[in-house]
N, C-alpha and C positions, 0 to 999 in steps of 0.2 A: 341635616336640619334638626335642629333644637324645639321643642316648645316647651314652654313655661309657664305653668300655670300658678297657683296660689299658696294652697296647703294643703296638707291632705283633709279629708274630709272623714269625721266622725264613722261613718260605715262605708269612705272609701279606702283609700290608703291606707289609713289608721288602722283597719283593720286586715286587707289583704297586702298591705308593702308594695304596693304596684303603684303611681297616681290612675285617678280617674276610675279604681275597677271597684265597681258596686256603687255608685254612684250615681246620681242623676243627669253629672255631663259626660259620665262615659257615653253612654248608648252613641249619640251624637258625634264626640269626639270620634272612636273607635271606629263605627260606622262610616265618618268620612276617611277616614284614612283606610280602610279596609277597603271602599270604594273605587279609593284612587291608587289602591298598589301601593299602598305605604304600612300595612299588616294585615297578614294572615292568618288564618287560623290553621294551627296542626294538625292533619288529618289522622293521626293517631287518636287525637281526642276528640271525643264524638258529644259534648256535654249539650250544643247545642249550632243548629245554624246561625243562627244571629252575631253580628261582628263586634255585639259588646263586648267588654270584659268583664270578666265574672269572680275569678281569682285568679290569685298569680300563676297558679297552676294549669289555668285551663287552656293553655297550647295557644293563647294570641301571640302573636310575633309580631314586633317594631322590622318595617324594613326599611335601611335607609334614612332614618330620623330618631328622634329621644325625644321623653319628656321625663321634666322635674318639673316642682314646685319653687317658687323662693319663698315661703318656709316651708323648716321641715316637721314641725309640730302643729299639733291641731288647737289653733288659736281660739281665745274665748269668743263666742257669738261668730267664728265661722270670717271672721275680721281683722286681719292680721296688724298690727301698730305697728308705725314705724321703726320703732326700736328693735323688733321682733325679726324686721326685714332685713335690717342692719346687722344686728347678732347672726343671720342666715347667709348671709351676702358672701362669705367666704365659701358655702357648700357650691354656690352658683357659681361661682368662679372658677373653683375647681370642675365645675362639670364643665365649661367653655373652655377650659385648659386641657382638658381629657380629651377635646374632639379636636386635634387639629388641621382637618379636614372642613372644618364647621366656616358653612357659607350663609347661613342664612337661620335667624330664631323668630319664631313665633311668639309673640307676647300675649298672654289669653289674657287681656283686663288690664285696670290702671295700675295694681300690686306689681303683675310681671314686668309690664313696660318698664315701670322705676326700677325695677329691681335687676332689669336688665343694664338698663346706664348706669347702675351704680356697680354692678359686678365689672365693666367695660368700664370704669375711670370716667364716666361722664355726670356733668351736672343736667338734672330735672330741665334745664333748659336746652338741652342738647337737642331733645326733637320733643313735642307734643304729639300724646297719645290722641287718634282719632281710629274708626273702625276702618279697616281698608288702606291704613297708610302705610307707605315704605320708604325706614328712612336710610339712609348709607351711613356707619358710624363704624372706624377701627376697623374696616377690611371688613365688617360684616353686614349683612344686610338686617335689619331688622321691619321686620311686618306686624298690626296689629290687630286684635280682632276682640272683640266683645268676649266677653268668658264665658264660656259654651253651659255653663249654669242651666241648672233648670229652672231657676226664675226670670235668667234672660230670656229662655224660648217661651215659656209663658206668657211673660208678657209681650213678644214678640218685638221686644230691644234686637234680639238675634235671630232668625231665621235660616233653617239648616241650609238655605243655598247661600246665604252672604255666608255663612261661616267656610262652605264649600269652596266659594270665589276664593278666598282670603288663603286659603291651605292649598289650593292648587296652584295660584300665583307663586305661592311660596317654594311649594313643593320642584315647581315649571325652574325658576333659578336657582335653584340650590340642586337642580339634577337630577334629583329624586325620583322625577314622573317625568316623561317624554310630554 
């Protein structure tokens, strides 16, 4: 299982190399998947119980899933342009080429979804992004979900159990989690 988020963030990725660690949609992101058996923490490192990510170093472990961004630079205003996504669209592609096992990607937001049909050869018309949707495209499943943002949970666009729903369905077909 793939997910796909945006860009790195100013004092996420940008600065630890992980997406999502140190960040406002890690806690959430991390947290659900630490929940559901999709990473662990190292018991060697003791930095903290909490299932965020903190730095790359702090012994989180991906099990069974990935996450990238489609971009790989930390775009002006946190807002990636088209152009931007396009220029990146070859990293995503290789990262979908890398997994040939890969059943199933997570699109965090309307950036990832496009960014995902255009890395898979499809036009913007292939499937419409909505929260909770699954569409069938080239042998793979793609699922979509609200960007785990901390503006989305603020304003309560996302709430940690739709995002929960949305990563366990995913999670459930692509094998991941019983």
């Amino acid at each position: 299982m793939l997910l796909v988020g945006l860009a790195p963030g100013l004092h996420g990725a940008n600065a630890s190399n992980r997406p999502f660690t140190g960040d406002g949609a890690g806690p959430l992101l991390y947290g659900t998947l630490t929940d559901l058996g999709l990473a662990r923490r190292e018991p060697r490192v003791a930095i903290t119980d909490h299932p965020s990510s903190i730095t790359a170093g702090d012994g989180l472990a991906l099990l069974n899933c990935r996450i990238c961004n489609s971009v790989k630079c930390l775009p002006p205003d946190n807002k990636p342009l088209p152009a931007e996504v396009r220029a990146c669209n070859p990293y995503l592609q290789a990262e979908i080429q890398a997994m040939p096992q890969l059943r199933v990607i997570v699109a965090l937001g309307t950036v990832g979804h496009g960014a995902v049909l255009m890395a898979l050869g499809l036009k913007p018309s292939a499937a419409r992004f909505a929260h909770g949707a699954r569409h069938e495209l080239s042998g793979i499943t793609l699922y979509d979900s609200y960007h785990c943002s901390r503006y989305n949970q603020n304003t309560g666009r996302l709430t940690a159990a739709m995002f929960r729903e949305v990563i366990c369905e995913a999670a459930r077909e692509a094998g991941a989690i019983t």
